[in-house]
N, C-alpha and C positions, 0 to 999 in steps of 0.2 A: 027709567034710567036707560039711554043708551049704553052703545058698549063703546065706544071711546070715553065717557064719563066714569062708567064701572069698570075698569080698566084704572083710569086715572087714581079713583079713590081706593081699591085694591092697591096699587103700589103705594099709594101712599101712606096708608096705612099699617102694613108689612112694616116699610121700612120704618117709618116711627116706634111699632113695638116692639121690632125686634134690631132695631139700631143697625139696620144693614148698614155699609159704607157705599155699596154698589147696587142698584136698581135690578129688582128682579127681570130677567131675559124672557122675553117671551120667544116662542119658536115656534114657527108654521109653516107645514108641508103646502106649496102652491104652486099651482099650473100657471100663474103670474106672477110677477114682481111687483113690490111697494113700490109704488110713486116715487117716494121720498128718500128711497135707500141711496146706498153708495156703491158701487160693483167694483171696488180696489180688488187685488187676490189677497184674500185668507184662509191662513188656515182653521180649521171648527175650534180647536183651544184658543184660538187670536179672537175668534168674532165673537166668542163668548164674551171676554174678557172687554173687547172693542163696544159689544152692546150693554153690558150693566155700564161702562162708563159712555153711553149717549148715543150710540151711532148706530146708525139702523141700517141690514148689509142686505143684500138679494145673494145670497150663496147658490151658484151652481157648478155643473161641469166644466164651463172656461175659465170659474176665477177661484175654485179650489186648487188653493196651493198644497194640499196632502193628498196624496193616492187614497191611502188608508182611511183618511175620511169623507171621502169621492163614496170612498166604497159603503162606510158604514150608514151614508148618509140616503143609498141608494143612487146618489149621482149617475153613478158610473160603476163599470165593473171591477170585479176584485185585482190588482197587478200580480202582474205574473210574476213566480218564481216570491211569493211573500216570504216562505218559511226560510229562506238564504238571507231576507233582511232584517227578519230579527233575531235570527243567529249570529250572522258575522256585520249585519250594518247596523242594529240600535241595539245589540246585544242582550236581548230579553229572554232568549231560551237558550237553555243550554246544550239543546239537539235539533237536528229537522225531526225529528219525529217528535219532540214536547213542541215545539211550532203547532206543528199538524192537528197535536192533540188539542193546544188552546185553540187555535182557528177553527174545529168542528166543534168545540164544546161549549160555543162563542156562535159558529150557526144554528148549532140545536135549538139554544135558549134562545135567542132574538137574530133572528136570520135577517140583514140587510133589507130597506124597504127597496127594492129596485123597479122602477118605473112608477113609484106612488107619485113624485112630482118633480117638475122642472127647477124650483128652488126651493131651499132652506129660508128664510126671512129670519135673519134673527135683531132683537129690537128691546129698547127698556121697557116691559111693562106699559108704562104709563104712556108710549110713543105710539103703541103695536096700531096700524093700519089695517091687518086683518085680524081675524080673531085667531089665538095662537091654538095649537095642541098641547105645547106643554110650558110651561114657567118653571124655570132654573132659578133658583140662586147660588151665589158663591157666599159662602157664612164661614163664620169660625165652626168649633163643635158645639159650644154652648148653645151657639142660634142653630145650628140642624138639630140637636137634641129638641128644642123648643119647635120648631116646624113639626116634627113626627109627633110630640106628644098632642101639638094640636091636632095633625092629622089624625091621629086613631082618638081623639076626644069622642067620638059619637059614634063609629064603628067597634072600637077597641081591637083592633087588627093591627098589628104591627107589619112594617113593609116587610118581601121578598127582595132583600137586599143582592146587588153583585155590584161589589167595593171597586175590584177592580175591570182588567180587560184594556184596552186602546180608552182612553178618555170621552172620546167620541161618541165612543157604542155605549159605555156606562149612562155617558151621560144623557144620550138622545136616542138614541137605535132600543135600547131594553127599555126605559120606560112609555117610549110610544109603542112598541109591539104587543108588552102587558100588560099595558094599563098601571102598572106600577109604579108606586112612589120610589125612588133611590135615592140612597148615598151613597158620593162614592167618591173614593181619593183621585180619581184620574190616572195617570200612566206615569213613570218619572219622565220620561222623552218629552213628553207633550208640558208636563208643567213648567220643565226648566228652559225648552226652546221659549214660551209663550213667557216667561218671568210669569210663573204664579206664587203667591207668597205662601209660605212653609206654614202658612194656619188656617191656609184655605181650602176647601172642600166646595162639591156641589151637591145639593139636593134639589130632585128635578121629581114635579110633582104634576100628573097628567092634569089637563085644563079644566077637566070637569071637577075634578075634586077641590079645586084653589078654594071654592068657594065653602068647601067645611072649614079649611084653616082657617079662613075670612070670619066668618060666624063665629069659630068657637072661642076668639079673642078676648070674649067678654066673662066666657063662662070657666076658663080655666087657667090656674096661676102657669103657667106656659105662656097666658096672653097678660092680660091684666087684671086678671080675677081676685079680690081681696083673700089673702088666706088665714084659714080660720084660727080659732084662737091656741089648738091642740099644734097646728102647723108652727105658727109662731114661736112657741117653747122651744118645738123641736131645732130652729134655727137659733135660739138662743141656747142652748146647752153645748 
């Protein structure tokens, strides 16, 4: 099996068991751009959003329309005077110094990739051009609760969750620094600019691991696994 074929039947498959609405995202750090993308300006909540429904973007420094996610993306560097914008411009802290505090305790945990690559590619799954680093989806909570119990089906590790932060970095900057799987609610700023729906969430699960949730579909009632007959009861009482 190639990897545009395994690719394909991975999304397809996902979505079938877990009734996504919106195609898993693939995303990949490259020193080139897809062929096939579109280089409009967006912002990292927009092209999310823009690639589960079909469109495959080359995200870089001329066509990110967010400073903040220039940064977390490693684009570009951090803008100046941040801890003033989300005091008195998106209103998120309620000092410069809790600014300060979230922005260092934000580069401790997953410090920006800065110079890892020229674009972000972000793409459906089933689309992706190169091989991604990490696969997003946008799910209610039912379907991320089902993604994580299939993730730790064979490890039995549950993720090192960070819910929140800028949506960007939750979503793309911490799971590609640690290797971690997340969930996470995103920002209020970034959901309501981007219209995200009030039941949406992201769980972004590093590349290499897709392929336990893939497998463990068969073997666990998370995927499609018959359950047994003590199970049963319990849902009927």
């Amino acid at each position: 099996m190639n990897f545009s074929e395994g690719q394909e039947i991975y999304s397809r498959r996902l979505k079938e068991v877990l009734g996504l609405e919106k195609s898993p995202v693939a995303i990949t750090f490259s020193k080139k751009p897809a062929n096939k993308a579109n280089t409009e300006r967006y912002r990292v909540c927009g092209a999310i959003q823009a690639a589960a429904s079909g469109s495959i973007i080359n995200l870089s420094k001329e066509n990110s329309s967010c400073r903040g996610g220039t940064t977390y993306l490693g684009l570009g560097p951090q803008r100046e005077r941040v801890e003033e914008f989300l005091v008195y411009g998106e209103k998120l802290s309620c000092s410069l110094a809790t600014a300060r505090r979230a922005i260092t305790y934000i580069n401790k945990k997953a410090p920006p990739p800065l110079g890892l690559a020229e674009y972000v590619v972000f793409s459906p799954l089933e689309k992706a051009e190169l091989e991604p680093d990490l696969v997003l989806f946008l799910c209610n909570p039912e379907q991320a609760c089902r993604l994580i119990t299939l993730a730790r089906y064979r490890e039995g590790v549950l993720p090192q969750n960070e819910f929140g932060g800028a949506l960007c970095w939750s979503t793309i900057t911490y799971p590609l620094i640690t290797g971690n799987i997340n969930v996470s609610l995103g920002d209020h700023v970034a959901r309501e600019i981007e219209h995200w729906k009030p039941e949406e969430l992201a769980v972004t699960v590093p590349a290499h691991k897709l392929h336990q949730i893939v497998e463990s579909i068969d073997y666990s009632t998370a995927g499609v696994a018959e359950p047994s007959k003590e199970y049963e009861e319990l849902l009927e009482e």
